[in-house]
Every structure is written in structure tokens, then in C-alpha cells.
C-alpha positions as CSV (number, residue, x, y, z in Angstrom):
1,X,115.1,87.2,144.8
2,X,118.1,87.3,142.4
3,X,117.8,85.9,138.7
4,X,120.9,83.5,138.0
5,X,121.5,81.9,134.7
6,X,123.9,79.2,135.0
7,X,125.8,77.8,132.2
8,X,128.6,75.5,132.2
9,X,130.6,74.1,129.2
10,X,130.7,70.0,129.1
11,X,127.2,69.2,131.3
12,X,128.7,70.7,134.7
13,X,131.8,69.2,134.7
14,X,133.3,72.0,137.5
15,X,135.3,70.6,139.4
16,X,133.9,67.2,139.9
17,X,135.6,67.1,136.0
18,X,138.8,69.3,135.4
19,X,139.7,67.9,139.3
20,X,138.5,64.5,138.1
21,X,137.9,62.8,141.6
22,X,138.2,65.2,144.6
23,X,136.3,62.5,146.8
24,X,137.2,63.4,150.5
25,X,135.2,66.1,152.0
26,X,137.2,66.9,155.1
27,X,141.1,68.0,156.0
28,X,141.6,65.1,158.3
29,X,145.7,65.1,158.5
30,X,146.1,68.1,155.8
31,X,144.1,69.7,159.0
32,X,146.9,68.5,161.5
33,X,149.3,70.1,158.9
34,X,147.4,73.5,158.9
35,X,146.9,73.1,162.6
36,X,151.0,72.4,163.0
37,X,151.1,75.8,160.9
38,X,149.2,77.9,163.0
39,X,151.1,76.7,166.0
40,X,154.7,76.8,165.1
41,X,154.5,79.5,162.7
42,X,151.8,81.1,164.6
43,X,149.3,81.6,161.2
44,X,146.1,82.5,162.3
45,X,144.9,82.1,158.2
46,X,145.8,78.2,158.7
47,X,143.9,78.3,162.0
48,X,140.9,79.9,160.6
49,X,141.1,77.6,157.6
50,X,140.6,74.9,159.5
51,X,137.7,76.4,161.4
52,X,136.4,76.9,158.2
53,X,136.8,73.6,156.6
54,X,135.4,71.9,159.5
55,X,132.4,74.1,159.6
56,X,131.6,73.8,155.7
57,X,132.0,70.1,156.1
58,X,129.5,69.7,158.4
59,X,126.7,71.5,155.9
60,X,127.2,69.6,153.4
61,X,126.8,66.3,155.2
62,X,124.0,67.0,156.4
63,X,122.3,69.1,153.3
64,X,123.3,65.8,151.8
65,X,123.0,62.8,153.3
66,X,122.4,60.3,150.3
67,X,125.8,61.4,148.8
68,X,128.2,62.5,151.7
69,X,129.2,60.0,155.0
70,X,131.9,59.6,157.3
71,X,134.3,57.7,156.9
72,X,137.3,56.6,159.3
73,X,140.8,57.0,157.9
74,X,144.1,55.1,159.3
75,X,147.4,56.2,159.7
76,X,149.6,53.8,160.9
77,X,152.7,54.7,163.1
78,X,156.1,52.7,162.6
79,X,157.5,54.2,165.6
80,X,156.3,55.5,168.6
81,X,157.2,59.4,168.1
82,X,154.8,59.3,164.9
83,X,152.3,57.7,167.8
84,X,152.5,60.5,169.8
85,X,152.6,63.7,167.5
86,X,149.4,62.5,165.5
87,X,147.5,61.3,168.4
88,X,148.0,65.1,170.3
89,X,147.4,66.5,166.6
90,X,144.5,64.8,166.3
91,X,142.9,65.4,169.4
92,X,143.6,69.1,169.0
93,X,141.7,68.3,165.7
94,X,138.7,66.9,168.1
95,X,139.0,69.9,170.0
96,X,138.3,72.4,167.5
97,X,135.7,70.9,165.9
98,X,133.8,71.0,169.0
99,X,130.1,70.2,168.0
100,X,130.9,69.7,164.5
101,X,133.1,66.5,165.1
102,X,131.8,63.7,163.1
103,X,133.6,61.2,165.7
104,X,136.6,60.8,168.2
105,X,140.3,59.8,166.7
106,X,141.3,57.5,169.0
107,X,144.7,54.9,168.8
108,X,144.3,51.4,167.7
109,X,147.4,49.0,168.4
110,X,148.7,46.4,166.1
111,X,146.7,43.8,166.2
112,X,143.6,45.8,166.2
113,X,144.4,47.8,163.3
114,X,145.1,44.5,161.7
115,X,141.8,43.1,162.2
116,X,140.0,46.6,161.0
117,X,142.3,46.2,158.1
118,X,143.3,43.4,157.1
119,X,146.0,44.3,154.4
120,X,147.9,46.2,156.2
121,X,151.1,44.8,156.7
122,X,152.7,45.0,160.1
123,X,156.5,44.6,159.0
124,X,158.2,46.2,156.0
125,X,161.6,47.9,154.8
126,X,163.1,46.9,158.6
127,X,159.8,49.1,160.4
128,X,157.9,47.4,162.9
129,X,154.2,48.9,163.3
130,X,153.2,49.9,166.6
131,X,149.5,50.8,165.9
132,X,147.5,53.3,164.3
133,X,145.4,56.4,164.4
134,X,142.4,56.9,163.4
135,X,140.1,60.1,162.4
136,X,136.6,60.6,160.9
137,X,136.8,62.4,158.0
138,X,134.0,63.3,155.3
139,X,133.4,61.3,151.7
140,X,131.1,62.2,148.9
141,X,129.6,61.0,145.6
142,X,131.5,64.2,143.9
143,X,129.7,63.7,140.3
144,X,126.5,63.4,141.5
145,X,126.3,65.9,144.4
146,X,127.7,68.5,141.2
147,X,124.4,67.3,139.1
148,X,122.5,67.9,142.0
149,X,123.6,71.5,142.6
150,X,122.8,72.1,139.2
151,X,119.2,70.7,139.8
152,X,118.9,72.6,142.9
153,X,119.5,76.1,141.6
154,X,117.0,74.9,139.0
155,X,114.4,73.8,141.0
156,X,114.7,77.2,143.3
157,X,114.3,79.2,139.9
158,X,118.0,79.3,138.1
159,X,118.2,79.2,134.8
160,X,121.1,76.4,134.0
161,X,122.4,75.8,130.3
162,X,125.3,72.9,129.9
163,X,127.0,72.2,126.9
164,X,127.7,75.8,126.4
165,X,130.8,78.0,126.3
166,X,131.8,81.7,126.8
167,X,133.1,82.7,123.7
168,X,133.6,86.5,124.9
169,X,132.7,89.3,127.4
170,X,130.7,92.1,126.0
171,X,131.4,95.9,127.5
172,X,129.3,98.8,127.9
173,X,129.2,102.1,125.3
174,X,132.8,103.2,127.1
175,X,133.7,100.1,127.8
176,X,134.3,100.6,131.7
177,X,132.1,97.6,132.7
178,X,131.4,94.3,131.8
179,X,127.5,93.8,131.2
180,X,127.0,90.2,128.9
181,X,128.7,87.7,127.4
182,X,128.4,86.1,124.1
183,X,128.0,82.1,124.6
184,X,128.5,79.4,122.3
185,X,125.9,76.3,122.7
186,X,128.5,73.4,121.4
187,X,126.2,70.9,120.2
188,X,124.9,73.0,117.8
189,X,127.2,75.8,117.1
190,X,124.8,78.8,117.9
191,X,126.3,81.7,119.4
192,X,124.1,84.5,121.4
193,X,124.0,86.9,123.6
194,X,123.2,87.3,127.3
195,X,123.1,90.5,129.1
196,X,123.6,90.6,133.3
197,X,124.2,93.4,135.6
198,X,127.6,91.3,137.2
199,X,128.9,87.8,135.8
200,X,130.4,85.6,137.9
201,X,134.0,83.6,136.8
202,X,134.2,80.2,138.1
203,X,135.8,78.6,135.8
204,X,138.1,76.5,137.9
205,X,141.4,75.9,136.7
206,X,140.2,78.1,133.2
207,X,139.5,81.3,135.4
208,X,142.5,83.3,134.4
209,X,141.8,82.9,130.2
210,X,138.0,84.3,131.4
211,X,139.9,87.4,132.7
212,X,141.7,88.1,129.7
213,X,138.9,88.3,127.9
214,X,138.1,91.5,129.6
215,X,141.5,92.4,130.0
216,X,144.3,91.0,128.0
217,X,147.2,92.0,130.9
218,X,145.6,90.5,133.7
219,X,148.2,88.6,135.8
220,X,147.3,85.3,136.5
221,X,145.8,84.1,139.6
222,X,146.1,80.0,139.3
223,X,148.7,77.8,140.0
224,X,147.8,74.3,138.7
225,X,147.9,71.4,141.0
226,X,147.7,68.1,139.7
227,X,146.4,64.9,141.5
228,X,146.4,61.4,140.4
229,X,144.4,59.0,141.1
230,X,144.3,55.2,140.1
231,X,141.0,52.7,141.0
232,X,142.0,49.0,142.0
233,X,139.7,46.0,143.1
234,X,137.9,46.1,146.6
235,X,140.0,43.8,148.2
236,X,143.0,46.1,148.9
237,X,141.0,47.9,151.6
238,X,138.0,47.2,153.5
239,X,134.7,48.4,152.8
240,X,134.1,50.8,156.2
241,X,137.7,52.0,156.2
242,X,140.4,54.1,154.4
243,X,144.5,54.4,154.5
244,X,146.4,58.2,154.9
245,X,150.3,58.0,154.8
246,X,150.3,61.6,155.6
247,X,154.2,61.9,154.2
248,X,156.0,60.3,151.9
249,X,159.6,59.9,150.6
250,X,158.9,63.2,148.3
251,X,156.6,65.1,151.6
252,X,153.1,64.5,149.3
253,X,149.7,62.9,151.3
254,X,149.1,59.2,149.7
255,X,145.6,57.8,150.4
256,X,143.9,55.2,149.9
257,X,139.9,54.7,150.6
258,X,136.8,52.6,149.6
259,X,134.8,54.3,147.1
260,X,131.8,53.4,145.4
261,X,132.6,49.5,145.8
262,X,136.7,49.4,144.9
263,X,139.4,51.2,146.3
264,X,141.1,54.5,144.9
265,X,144.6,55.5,146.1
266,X,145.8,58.7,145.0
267,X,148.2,61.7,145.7
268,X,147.9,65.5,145.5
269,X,149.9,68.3,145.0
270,X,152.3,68.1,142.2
271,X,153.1,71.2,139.5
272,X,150.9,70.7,136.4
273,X,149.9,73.1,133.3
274,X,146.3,73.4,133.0
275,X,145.3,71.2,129.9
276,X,141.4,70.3,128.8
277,X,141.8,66.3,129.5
278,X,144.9,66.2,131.9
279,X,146.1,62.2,131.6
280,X,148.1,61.1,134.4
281,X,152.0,59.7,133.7
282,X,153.0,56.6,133.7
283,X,155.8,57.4,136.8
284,X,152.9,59.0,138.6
285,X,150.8,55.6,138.9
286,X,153.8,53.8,139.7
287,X,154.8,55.7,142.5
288,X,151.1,55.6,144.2
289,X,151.9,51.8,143.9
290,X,155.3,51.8,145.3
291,X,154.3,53.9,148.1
292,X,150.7,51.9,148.7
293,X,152.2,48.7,148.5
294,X,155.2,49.7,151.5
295,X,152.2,49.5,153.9
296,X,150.3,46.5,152.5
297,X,151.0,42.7,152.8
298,X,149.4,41.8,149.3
299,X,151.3,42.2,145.6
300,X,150.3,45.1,144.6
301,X,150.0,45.1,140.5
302,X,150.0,47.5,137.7
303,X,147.6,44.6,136.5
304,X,144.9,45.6,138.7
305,X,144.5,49.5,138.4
306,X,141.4,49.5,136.8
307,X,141.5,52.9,135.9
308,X,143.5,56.0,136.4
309,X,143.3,59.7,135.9
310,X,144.5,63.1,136.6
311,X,142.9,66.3,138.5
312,X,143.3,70.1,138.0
313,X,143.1,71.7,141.1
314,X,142.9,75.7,141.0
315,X,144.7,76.9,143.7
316,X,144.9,80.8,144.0
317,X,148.2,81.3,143.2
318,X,150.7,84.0,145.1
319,X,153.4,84.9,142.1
320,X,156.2,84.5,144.4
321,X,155.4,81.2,145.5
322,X,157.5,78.6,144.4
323,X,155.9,75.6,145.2
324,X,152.5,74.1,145.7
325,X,152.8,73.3,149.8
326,X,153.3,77.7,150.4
327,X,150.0,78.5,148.3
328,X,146.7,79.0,150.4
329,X,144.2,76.4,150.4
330,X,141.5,79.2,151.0
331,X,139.6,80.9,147.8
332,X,140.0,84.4,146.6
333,X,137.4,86.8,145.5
334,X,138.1,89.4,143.3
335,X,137.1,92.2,140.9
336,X,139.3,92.4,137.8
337,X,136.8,94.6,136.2
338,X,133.5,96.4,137.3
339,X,130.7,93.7,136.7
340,X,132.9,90.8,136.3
341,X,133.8,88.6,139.7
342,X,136.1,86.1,139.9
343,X,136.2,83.2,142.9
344,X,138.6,80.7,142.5
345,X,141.1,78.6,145.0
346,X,139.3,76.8,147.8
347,X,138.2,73.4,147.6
348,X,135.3,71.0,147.3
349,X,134.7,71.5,150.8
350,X,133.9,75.0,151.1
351,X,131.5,75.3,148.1
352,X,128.8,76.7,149.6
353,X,130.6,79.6,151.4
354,X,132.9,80.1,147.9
355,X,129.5,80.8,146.1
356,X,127.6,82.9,149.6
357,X,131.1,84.9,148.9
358,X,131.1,85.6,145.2
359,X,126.8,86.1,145.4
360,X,127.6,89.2,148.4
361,X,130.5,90.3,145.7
362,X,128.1,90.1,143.2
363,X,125.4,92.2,145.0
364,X,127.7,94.5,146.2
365,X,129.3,94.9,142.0
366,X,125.9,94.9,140.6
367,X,124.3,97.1,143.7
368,X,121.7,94.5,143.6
369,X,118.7,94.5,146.1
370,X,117.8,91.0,147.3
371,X,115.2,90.2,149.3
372,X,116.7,88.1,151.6
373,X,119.9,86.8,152.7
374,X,121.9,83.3,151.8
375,X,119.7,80.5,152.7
376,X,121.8,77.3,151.2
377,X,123.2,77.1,154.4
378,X,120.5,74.7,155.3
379,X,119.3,74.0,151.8
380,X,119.0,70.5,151.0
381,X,120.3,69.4,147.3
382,X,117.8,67.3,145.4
383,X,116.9,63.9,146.9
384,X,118.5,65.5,150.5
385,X,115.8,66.3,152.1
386,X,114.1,63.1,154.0
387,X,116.1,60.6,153.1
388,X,116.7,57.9,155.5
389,X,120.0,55.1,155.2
390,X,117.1,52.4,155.1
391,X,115.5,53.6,152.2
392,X,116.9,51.1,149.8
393,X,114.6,48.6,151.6
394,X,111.5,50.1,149.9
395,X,113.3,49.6,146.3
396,X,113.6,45.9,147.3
397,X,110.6,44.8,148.8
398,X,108.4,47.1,146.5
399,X,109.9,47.2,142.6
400,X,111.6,45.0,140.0
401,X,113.5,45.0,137.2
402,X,112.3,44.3,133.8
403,X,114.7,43.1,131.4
404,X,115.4,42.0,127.8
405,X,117.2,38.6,127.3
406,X,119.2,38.3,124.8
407,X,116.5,36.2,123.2
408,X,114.3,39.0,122.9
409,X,112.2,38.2,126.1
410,X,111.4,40.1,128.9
411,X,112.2,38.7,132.2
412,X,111.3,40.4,135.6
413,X,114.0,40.3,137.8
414,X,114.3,41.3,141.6
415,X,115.4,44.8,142.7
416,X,118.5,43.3,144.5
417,X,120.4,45.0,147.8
418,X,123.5,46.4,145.5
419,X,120.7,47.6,143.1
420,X,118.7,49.5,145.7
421,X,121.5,50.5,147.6
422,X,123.4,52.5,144.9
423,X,119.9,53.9,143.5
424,X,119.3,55.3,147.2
425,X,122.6,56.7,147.7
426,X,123.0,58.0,144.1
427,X,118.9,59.7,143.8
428,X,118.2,60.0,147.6
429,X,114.4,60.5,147.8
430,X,114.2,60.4,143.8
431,X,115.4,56.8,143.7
432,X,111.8,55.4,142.8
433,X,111.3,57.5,140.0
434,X,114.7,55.8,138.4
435,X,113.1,52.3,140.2
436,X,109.5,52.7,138.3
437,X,111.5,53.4,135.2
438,X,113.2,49.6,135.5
439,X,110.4,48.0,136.0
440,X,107.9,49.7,133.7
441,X,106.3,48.1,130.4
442,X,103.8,50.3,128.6
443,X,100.5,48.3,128.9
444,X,99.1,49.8,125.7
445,X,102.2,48.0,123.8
446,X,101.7,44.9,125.6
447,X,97.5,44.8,125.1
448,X,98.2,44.2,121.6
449,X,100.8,41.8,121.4
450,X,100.5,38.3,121.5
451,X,101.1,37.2,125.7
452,X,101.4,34.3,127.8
453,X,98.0,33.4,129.7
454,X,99.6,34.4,133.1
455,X,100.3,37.6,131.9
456,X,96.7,38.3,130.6
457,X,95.2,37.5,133.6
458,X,98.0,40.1,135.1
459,X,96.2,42.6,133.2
460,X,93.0,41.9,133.5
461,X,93.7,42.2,137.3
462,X,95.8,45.4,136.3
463,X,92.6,47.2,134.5
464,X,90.1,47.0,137.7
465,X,90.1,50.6,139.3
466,X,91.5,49.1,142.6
467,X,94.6,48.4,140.8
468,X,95.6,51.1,138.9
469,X,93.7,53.7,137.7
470,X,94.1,55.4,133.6
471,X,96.3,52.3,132.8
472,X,95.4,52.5,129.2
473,X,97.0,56.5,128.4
474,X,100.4,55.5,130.8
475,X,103.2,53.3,131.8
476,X,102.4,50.7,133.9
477,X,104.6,50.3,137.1
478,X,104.6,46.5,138.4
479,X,104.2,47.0,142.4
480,X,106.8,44.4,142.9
481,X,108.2,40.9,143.6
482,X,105.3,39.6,145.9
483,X,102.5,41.6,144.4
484,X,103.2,40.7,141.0
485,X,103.5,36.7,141.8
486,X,100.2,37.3,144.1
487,X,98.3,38.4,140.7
488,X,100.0,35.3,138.3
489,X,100.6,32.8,140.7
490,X,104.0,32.2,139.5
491,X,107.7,32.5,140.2
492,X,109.1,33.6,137.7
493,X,107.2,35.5,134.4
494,X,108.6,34.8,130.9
495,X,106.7,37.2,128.6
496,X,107.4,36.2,124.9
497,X,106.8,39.0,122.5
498,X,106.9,40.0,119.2
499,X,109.5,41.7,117.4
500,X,107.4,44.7,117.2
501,X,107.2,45.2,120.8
502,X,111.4,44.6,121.4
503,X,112.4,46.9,119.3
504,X,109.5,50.0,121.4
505,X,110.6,48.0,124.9
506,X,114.5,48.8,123.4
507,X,113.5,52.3,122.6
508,X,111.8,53.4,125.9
509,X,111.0,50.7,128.4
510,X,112.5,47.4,130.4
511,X,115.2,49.0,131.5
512,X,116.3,47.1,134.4
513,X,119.4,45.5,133.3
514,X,122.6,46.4,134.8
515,X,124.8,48.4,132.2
516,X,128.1,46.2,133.3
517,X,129.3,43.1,134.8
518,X,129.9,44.2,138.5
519,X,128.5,47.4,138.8
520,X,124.9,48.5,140.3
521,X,124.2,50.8,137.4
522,X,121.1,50.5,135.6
523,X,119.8,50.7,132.5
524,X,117.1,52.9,133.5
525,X,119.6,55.3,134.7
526,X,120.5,56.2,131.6
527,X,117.1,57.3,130.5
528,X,116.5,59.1,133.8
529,X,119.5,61.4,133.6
530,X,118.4,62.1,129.8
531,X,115.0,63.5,131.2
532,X,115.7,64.9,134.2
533,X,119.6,65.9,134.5
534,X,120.7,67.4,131.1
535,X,122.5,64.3,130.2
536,X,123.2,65.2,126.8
537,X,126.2,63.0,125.7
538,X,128.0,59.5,126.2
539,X,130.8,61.1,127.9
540,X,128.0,62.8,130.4
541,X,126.5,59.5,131.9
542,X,129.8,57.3,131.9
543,X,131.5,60.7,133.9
544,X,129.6,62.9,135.1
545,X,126.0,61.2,136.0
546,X,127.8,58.4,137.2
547,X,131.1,57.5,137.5
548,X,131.8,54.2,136.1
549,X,134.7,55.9,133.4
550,X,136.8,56.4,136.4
551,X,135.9,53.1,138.4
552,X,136.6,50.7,135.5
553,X,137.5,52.2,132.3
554,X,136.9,48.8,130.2
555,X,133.8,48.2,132.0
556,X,132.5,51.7,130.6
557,X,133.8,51.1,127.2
558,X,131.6,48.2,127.1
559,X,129.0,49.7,128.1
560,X,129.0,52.7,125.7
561,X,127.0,50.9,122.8
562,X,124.2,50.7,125.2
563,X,124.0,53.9,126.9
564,X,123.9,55.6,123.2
565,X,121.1,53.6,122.3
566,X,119.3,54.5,125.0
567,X,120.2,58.2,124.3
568,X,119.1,58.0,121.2
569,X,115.9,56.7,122.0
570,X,115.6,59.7,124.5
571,X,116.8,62.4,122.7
572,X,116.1,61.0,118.7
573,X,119.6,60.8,117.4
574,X,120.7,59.7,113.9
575,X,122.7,57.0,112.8
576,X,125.8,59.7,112.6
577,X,125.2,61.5,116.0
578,X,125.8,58.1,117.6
579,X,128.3,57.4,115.7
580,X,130.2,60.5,116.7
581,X,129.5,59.9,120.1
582,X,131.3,56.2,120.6
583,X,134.1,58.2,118.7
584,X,133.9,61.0,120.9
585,X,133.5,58.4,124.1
586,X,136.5,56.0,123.1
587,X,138.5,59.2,123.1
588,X,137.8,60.2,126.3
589,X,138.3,57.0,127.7
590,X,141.6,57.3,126.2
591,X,142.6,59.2,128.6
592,X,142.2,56.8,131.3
593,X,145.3,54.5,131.8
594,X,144.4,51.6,133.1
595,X,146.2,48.4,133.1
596,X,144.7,47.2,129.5
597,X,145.1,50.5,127.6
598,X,148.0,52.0,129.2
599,X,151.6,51.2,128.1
600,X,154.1,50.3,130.8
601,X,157.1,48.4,130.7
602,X,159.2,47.7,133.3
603,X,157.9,45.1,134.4
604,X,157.8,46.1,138.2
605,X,154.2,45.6,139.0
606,X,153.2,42.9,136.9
């Protein structure tokens, strides 16, 4: 077995950060581009991309059900040429996917495209629609499937450290070979050292400043690609599925899909420098909406983007390229300087075979003697392995959610569908553990204080052995809805306390309130990620344990008051640590432009 220390500088960002959103798993009509390659250039590298992509895609569907799914994708066809050529590319698609097909393309004609989307308009600009194509392609929960690769390598015996930075490469004696690094822990400021026999660079889009670290001249390897992407409300796509305009009026891939209850539309593939917090430009969002709204029949309005934000993707970059479109798509693994390897390229696809590929580089660097060979090609993440689609039903039948009134009650509330559903898809087989959390009140607290008669008989009930065992040394976890009204014999529990208990319930317990108006996240989340996925900042829930920042940015900023309490309760911050961190947070969603904090001016979407 191979020792691995992990770190990562802002709490695993990778690239589910500094490419801020890549949420399709598959190569859907970028395939039928590569595929369109292969056969009139005759490139067998875009051919065996593809095979590749499709393959990759596949394992990480299934080694993570809770957080990847299929989703269909339209294309619609103005004339009947466009009809043709994607249908025959597509089914070639079908073809060479073989068994790892997620389902058959097939053609849909006006009217039924209509009715599977109902926005779609079927005039426009003097084009008539004559129907639409439509593939299967892969979608994932990108934030959280990063956390849960992070939790994964620490659970098979990885050492992981976020919030940490390499500050610079240490040599050997001659200084032939790289053997350590010296790391900076940014919430503190400590710097150490750590000594390995090969360190691995994938620093994404920051990959070629870790090379010159060892060696000053190295020639670059990335050529920055930027991505936009803007959120707006559900109702500009339906909920099972998405929109591909596979060229626009510039050549670039516009899509538009239903993610995580609204609807982002995006592009790719635009020349970018490599900056820390890319923001996306104002001419950027509007041309998504110009080109989004030439297929829609609603207004489409700068007043709705909700939030918007720009991607670094790190293509590996071949120095006499001159654009973008001739770069590969594949990664590149390389050796600048004996014991330090460098992956970079690729895409979130293909993560699992970028890191099989730099650990056999590493092996080979370090001459390293594993005991075995890769085994994550069937390695479930976190929360993977057993989960079912219907497992959201036992949140709802079995748990509630307590919550604080703004009266300074606490008032158990059901575990409702949205609730359940997002805490199944977001923790997989873990979801109770964040369920019990909204729903607990410490019975040692609540023996003291002064309670309702219903609620003393609740635990009386609760201390006979058949109930729950050791309830006086732990949390007690309410088994739910019917149980709960079974014991009390009422409907609904008002449980007046005193001002002792709010401010302990604030602090640790009754977390079951929804953080914002809208959205299924939960208090309890909060305090979950603190204790169980380095969530160590703000920034790190609203971002990169969830992903409300890029789904609404007001709705986060709204939100940030509470999620620092609750991280301050969890980790025992001062009155100036949390007030760095709204600073720090209101910064950051600075960054976002959406239609409240962005400027814009003329006037064309309002």
C-alpha cells in the first residue's frame, strides 16, 4: 500500500473551484465533434478520446450514484441537413459506446420536442424547427463528488490537509531530485516541511508556477480556457431535460440544463489568463442570453440571472497552437524533474484514469513497490456504495426537523420530499447522519428546563430501555413524525424554553431549518460538513460543500450570518474570526454577477 498525503489550498477547491461549475460528465456533441475529427481528418487521438471519455463516464456513474445521473440533452434542427448530420453522428455516438451507452439518441419532431420542452420556440429569426435530437449524456453534483474524493482517500488511509499551500519544493544534497516541499497552513500561518519520495503537481490551471519552483525555465504547459456560466429560475427548462446549441454565431457549444433545481446556461472555450477568482464579463453573460433566448419563446432577462461566474479550465497547451478548438482535450503526464510529476489537461470526466496515470508515473519516479494494482476503478466514493434513488423515503417517513422560531421556540417540523431528496442525493448513504443532526435535542438540556406536559411524558416514554438506551450521556434523535405524535398524542409540539437552553440549542442542536428561502439546504448541514468534511470557512460551505453561491448569489449572502454562527459554535471562533469571515465571504460573492450586484446598462435584457 502506498502512503499519500493530500493537501490542497482553499478546502479542495480543484477543479470543482478554479473551473467553477464543470457540471456535465459526458462529451455528448463535443463527442460528435471529436468523432467528425477522427473521420475527416482521420485522428485516431480524437477517436480514442472518445473511447476514453465514454469509458471513464461510465465509472463514475456508477461509483457514484447519489451525485452523478443521466440526463437527456436537445438539440434542435432548423433545417433538415442539421437533421441528418447529428442524427448519423449520434448514432455513430451509440455505436461506440457499445455497452457503456447510458441510452439511445433518437429524433423527436416538432411538436414532440415541444411538449418535452416547453420553451422552446418553434419559429425565430425567419427558421422554422423541424424537430430535435436527443442524447443521454452524464451530470454530476461537481462540489460534492470533489469533497467526497477527498473523504474517500481518507477513509482508505490518505492523509488529506486543506487550507494549505506549497510555498516551495525542497531538493536533495546536489539538488538533482525533488524530495519535499515546504507548505504553508493558511489559517494559521505555520510553515513546515514534508518529505516524499515523488510529489505529484495537480494544481490545475496553477500547474506551470509549481514547476518553476523547481525550475525557473520551464516552458509552460497550460493554455487557459475560460467558461461562463450564469444560473436563471427553473422555468426556462424543464426539470428531466437540457438544451445544446452545438454552434453558434462565433463556433463555441451554448448549453443549457436543469441543475440542482434552476437552470444554468453557459459556454466554453474562450482565451482567459489564469487569475485566483476569475469573474465573468459583462459581454460574456449577455451573449449566453442572446444566444439562449434565439431558441426560446419566453423574455429572457438580465433580471433573472441569479448568479454568474467564470471557470479555468487547464488545457495542456501545445505552444504553437493558436487557439483553444486545436489544443487536446486529453491530459498529459510528465516529468519536469526526477521526483516531481505533473498531470494536467483532461477533464472532469476522466479523473480517475488522470490520477491511475500520474500514481503508475509516480511509482515508476519514486521506484515504489505497491502491493497491488489501481482498485478505484470500482471504488465507490463516500455515501456510493448502496445507495438506492428511493432512499429519501426513509428521511421522510422516519425523521424531522427541529427548529427555532424566531420567538425562541422549538417547533418539530416534517422532513419534507425537497428536504430528503437533496440530503439523499447530496450524502448518499450518510444522509441520516445529517438527518439525526436536524432533528436532535440533547435530552440532558431539555431535563432541566422548564417543558410543556406533552413533552414530559415524551421523556418519560423516551427513558424506558425499550426506547432508547444511555439517553442521559447523548443526543437524543426523535424517531419521527408518527412515532413522535404516537408518544404525545399531538399534532404539532410547541416546546417553550428558557433562554438558557436557546442560546446551547443555537450553539449545537435544532438544526433543521432551511438556511434560505427556496433552497433544500439545512441548517444541520452546516454543522455536519464542519465535523466530518473539513469545512473550515464561510466560503467552504456556501461553495464548495454545497453550492448555493453559484445557484443564487443573494440567497447565499443571506445566509452567511447563519452558517458562521454555526461555525463558530463548531469550531469555537471569536467575535473577530467571524467577523473576518462575512468580510472574507461578501468578497467572494463579489465575484458573482448576478442581476442585483452586477452593473449593466444597456438596457437589452431588462
Amino acid at each position: 500500500m502506498l502512503r499519500c498525503f493530500q493537501i490542497g489550498d482553499e478546502a479542495y477547491k480543484g477543479d470543482a473551484e478554479l473551473e467553477r461549475g464543470r457540471l456535465r460528465l459526458g462529451i455528448g456533441l463535443e463527442g460528435v465533434r471529436y468523432l467528425e475529427k477522427a473521420v475527416f481528418k482521420f485522428d485516431y487521438g480524437q477517436l480514442k478520446l472518445v473511447f476514453h471519455a465514454l469509458e471513464e463516464r461510465k465509472q463514475v456513474i456508477d461509483n457514484a450514484p447519489h451525485l452523478c445521473n443521466a440526463l437527456p440533452c436537445m438539440t434542435p434542427c432548423f433545417d433538415w441537413f442539421e437533421v441528418v448530420y447529428y442524427w448519423i453522428g449520434l448514432k455513430m455516438y451509440d455505436l461506440i459506446a457499445g455497452a457503456r451507452l447510458l441510452h439511445l439518441s433518437r429524433f423527436y419532431s416538432t411538436e414532440e420536442s415541444v411538449e418535452l420542452f416547453p420553451t422552446l420556440a418553434k419559429e425565430g429569426k425567419g427558421r422554422r424547427l423541424r424537430g430535435t435530437v436527443v442524447y443521454y449524456d452524464g451530470q454530476m453534483n461537481d462540489a460534492r463528488l470533489n469533497v467526497g474524493l477527498a473523504c474517500t482517500a481518507a477513509l482508505a488511509g490518505a492523509t488529506v490537509l486543506n487550507h494549505a499551500e506549497v510555498v516551495s519544493l525542497l531538493k536533495d544534497d546536489i539538488g538533482e531530485r525533488i524530495i519535499g516541499a515546504q507548505i504553508r497552513d493558511t489559517l494559521t500561518g505555520k510553515e513546515f516541511d514534508t518529505y516524499a519520495k515523488v510529489i505529484v503537481n495537480a494544481a490545475g490551471p496553477f500547474c506551470d508556477s509549481i514547476r518553476k519552483m523547481a525550475d525557473k525555465n520551464a516552458r509552460d504547459m497550460i493554455c487557459p480556457s475560460s467558461g461562463v456560466h450564469i444560473i436563471l429560475p427553473d422555468y426556462y427548462s424543464p426539470e428531466g431535460m437540457g438544451l445544446i446549441v452545438p454552434k453558434t454565431k462565433d463556433g463555441r457549444v451554448v448549453f443549457m440544463l436543469p441543475w440542482l433545481g434552476r437552470t444554468v446556461a453557459g459556454t466554453t472555450d474562450s482565451n482567459t489568463t489564469i487569475t485566483f477568482l476569475p469573474e465573468p464579463h459583462e459581454d460574456e453573460i449577455q451573449f449566453i442570453l442572446d444566444a439562449i433566448s434565439d431558441y426560446l419563446n419566453v423574455k429572457v432577462r438580465r433580471t433573472d440571472v441569479l448568479s454568474a461566474w467564470s471557470g479555468i479550465r487547464p488545457l495542456a497547451m501545445n505552444p504553437s497552437a493558436k487557439n483553444t478548438e486545436s489544443i487536446s482535450r486529453d491530459h498529459v503526464v510528465c516529468e519536469d524533474l526526477p521526483g516531481l510529476i505533473t498531470i494536467t489537461g483532461g477533464k472532469w470526466t476522466t479523473y480517475r484514469s488522470m490520477a491511475e496515470d500520474a500514481v503508475d508515473a509516480a511509482i515508476k519516479s519514486g521506484k515504489l513497490t505497491p502491493t497491488s494494482g489501481c482498485v478505484t476503478n470500482n471504488l465507490h466514493i463516500v455515501g456510493g456504495e448502496g445507495w438506492d434513488p428511493a432512499s429519501f423515503t426513509v428521511l421522510t417517513q422516519q425523521y424531522m426537523r427541529m427548529k427555532i422560531s424566531y420567538k425562541g421556540k422549538v417547533v418539530p417540523g416534517v422532513m419534507d420530499t425537497a428536504s430528503a431528496k437533496h440530503l439523499s442525493h447530496a450524502y448518499g448513504t450518510l444522509a441520516e447522519r445529517v438527518a439525526a443532526i436536524a432533528q436532535t435535542m440533547k435530552l440532558n438540556e431539555l431535563s432541566t428546563m422548564h417543558l410543556s406536559r406533552d413533552i414530559k411524558s415524551f421523556l418519560g416514554e423516551a427513558r424506558k430501555p425499550n426506547f432508547y438506551s444511555n439517553v442521559l450521556s447523548m443526543p437524543i434523535s426523535l424517531l419521527g413524525a408518527d412515532a413522535f405524535r404516537q408518544v404525545v398524542n399531538v399534532d404539532v409540539v410547541v416546546v417553550d424554553l428558557e433562554e438558557e437552553f436557546c442560546k446551547q440549542a443555537l450553539k449545537d442542536e435544532c438544526l433543521g431549518k432551511r438556511l434560505a428561502h427556496g433552497y433544500p439546504f439545512l441548517e444541520a448541514e452546516v454543522a455536519y460538513c464542519a465535523r466530518h468534511e473539513y469545512c473550515e470557512s464561510a466560503i467552504d460551505f456556501i461553495a464548495r460543500r454545497s453550492r448555493l453561491a453559484f445557484l443564487d448569489t443573494d440567497a447565499a449572502g443571506r445566509a452567511l450570518p447563519r452558517v458562521i454562527q454555526i461555525l463558530a459554535a463548531e469550531h469555537k471562533w471569536d467575535k473577530s474570526r467571524q467577523k473576518q469571515e462575512l468580510q472574507k465571504a461578501k468578497e467572494f460573492l463579489e465575484t458573482f454577477k448576478s442581476s442585483k450586484n452586477a452593473q449593466f446598462h444597456d438596457g437589452k435584457h431588462n
